[in-house]
N, C-alpha and C positions, 0 to 999 in steps of 0.2 A: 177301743176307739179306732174309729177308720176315717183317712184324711182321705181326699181325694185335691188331685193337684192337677189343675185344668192348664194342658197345656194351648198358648197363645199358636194357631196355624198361618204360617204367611201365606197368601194368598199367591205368593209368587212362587211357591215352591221351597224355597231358602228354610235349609235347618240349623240345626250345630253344625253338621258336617257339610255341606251344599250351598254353598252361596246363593244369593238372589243373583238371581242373571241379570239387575238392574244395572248392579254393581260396575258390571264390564263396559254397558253400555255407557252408563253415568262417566269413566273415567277416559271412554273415549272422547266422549261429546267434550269433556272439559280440559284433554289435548287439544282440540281441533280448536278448542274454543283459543287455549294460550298463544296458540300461531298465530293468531288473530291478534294477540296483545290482549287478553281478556281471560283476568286471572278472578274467574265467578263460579266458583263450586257449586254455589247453590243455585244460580241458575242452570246447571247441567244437570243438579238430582231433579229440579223440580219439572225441567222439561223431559225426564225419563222416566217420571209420574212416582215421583216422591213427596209422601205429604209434605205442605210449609212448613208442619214442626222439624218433621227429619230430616230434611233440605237445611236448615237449619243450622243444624248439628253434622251435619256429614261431612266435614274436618273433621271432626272426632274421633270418627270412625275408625278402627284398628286396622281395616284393608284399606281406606282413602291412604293413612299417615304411611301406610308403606310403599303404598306406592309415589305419594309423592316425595321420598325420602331417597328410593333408587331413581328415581325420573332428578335428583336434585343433583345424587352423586354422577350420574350420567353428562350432566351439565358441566358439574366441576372439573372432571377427569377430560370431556368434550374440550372447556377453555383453555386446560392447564397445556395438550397437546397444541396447542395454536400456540400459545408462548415460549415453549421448546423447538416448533418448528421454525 
């Protein structure tokens, strides 16, 4: 018996090993966006041409939550030195 296992190719490039290059652009645009006061993820995947479904979901995402998890500690340790100074 011979299986065959059709692998799904991103159009953007992105493997196991290789990020989509969306990715970088999606987590600047939704920097730029919070300076602003405009905490919308998914309008930053979907403006860097993420379908609505995965625009969606992109909190989910295992590179989104880390990054906004150092961007969170970055804030914390940011405030905590203002309160000691």
């Amino acid at each position: 018996m011979c299986i065959t296992i059709m692998a799904r190719n991103n159009p953007n490039g992105a493997n196991g090993t290789t990020s989509d290059p969306r990715e970088q652009k999606t987590w600047d645009r939704y920097v730029v966006n919070l300076t602003k006061g405009i905490d919308n993820a998914y309008q930053a995947a979907v403006e860097e041409g993420y379908s609505d479904d995965h625009a969606r979901n992109i909190t989910l995402q295992g590179w989104f939550k880390e990054r906004k998890a150092k961007l969170k500690r970055k804030d914390m340790l940011s405030k905590s030195e203002k309160v000691l100074s």
